[in-house]
N, C-alpha and C positions, 0 to 999 in steps of 0.2 A: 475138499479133497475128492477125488476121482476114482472112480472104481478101475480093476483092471482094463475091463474092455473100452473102456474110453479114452484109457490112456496112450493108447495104442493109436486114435485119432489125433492126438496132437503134435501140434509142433513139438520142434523142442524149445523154444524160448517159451512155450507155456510150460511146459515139463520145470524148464530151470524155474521160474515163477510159484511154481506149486512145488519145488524142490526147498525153494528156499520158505518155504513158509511150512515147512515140516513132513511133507508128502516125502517119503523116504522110497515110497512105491514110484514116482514118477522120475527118481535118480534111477529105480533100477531098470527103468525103460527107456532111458536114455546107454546107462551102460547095456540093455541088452543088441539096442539099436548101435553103437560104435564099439562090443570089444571086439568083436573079429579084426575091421581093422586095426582097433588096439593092439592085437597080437601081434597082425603081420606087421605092423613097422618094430616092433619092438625084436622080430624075427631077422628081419632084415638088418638090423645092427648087429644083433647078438649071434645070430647060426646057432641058435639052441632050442628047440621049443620049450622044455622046460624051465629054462631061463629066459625067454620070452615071456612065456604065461605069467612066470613070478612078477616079472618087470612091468609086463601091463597090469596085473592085477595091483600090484603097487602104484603103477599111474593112477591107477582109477581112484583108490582110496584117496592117496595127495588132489584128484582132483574134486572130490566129495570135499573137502577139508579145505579145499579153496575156491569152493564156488561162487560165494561171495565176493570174490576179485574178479568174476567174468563178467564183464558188459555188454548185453547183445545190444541194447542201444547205443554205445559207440560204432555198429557196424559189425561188431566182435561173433561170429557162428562158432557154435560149438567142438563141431569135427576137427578142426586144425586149433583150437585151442588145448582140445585133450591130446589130440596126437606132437603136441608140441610136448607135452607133459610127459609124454609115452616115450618118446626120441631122445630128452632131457634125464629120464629116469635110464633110458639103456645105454646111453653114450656114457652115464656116468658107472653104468656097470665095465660097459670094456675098458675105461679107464682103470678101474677097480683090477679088472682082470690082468690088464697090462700091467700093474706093479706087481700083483702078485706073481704074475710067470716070470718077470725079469728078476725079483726077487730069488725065485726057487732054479730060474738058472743061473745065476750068479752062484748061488748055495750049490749048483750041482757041478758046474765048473770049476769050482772051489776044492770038491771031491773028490774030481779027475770022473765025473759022472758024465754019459754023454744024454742030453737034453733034447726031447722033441715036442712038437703039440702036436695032439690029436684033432685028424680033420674028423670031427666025430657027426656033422651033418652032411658034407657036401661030397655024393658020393659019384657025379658025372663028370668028368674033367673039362668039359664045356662051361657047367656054373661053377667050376674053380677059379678057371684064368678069370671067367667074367667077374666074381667075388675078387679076385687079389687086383682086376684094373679098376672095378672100382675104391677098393681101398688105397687105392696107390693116390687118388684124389683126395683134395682139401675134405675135412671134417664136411664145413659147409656146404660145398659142391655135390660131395658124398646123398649126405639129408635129403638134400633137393632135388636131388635124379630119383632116390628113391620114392618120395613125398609124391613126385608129376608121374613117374613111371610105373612105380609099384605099386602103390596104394590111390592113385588116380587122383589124385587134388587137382580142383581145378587152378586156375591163373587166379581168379578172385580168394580164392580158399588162401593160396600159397602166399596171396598176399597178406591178406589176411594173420597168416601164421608168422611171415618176416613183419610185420608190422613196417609195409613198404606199398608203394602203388605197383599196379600190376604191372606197367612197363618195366620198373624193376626188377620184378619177377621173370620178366621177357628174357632182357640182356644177362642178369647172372643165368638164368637159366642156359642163352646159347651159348655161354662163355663153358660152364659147367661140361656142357654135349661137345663141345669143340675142345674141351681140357680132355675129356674120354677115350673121343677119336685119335687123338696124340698120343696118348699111354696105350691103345689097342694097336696103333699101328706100331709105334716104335716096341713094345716090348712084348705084345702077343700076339702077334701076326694069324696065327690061326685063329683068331675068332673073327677076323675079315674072312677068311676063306669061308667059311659057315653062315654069314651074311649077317653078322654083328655090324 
C-alpha cells in the first residue's frame, strides 16, 4: 500500500491495481482526481447541483462496488468509464423525475390546478434556448455533445465510453452537431444571432 503522497504520483491504472487489492486510499485518489468532472456531467443532465452532487456521489459509490468489471487492459481508461456511470446514474434520475412531474400534473389537472416547473437553475435566457435545443435532441446525441463539448473527452476517451472505434465517434458526433444546427435554426433563431 502507498502512502498519501505517492499516491498522488500514480497513474490510475496503478491507483485501480492497489484499489483492488484493498488500498481504499488509492480509490479516493482516483475520486478526488475525476469528481469535478463527476459533478459537472451529472450537472449537465440534471440543472441542479444538489441533485448533481447526490447523483455523482452515487456514481462514485456504484463505481467503487464495480470496480472489478473495469478492464484497463482491454484498452478500458477510467474517466469515461466512471463518467459513463455518472450520465447513467443522472439520466436515470430525469427519468425518475419525468414520471414524477407528469404524475403530479396529471393529479393537478385533475384538480382544475394549473401546473408549472420551476426553472430553478438557469437564470440567463441564452443557456435556456441553448438547454431546451439541446434537449430537443436524441438522449444519445444529447450525452455526446455534452461528453466532447462540456466535459472535453477526447475522440479516443468517447470511444472508449461508446465502446465504438473513434471514426464512429467522428460521424455520430457530426451527425449530432448537424441534428443541433437544425433545431437552433428552425426553432431558436436567436441563438444564431449570438453566434451559436
Amino acid at each position: 500500500m502507498y502512502n498519501s503522497r505517492r499516491r498522488d504520483q500514480l497513474d490510475d491504472e496503478a491507483l485501480i491495481r492497489e484499489a483492488h487489492r484493498g488500498d481504499a486510499g488509492a480509490f479516493e485518489e482516483l475520486v478526488r482526481r475525476y469528481q469535478e468532472a463527476a459533478f459537472r456531467a451529472a450537472y449537465l443532465v440534471l440543472h441542479d447541483a444538489e441533485e448533481a452532487k447526490d447523483a455523482a456521489q452515487d456514481a462514485i459509490v456504484k463505481a467503487y462496488r464495480a470496480l472489478g468489471s473495469f478492464r484497463p487492459r482491454s484498452g478500458q481508461t477510467f474517466r469515461p468509464w466512471l463518467l459513463k456511470i455518472v450520465m447513467n446514474e443522472s439520466l436515470n434520475r430525469v427519468k425518475s423525475r419525468n414520471r414524477r412531474a407528469a404524475v403530479a400534473e396529471r393529479a393537478a389537472r385533475g384538480q382544475s390546478l394549473e401546473w408549472s416547473l420551476d426553472e430553478t437553475v438557469v437564470d440567463r435566457e441564452r443557456a435556456r434556448l441553448l438547454r431546451e435545443a439541446l434537449e430537443a435532441l436524441k438522449e444519445q446525441e444529447r450525452v455526446l455533445i455534452y461528453l466532447r463539448y462540456f466535459l472535453s473527452l477526447s475522440e479516443h476517451e468517447l470511444a472508449d465510453y461508446m465502446g465504438c472505434a473513434q471514426g464512429t465517434v467522428k460521424s455520430r458526433l457530426h451527425r449530432a452537431l448537424a441534428k443541433l444546427r437544425e433545431v437552433v435554426r428552425d426553432s431558436f433563431p436567436g441563438l444564431l444571432a449570438e453566434g451559436v
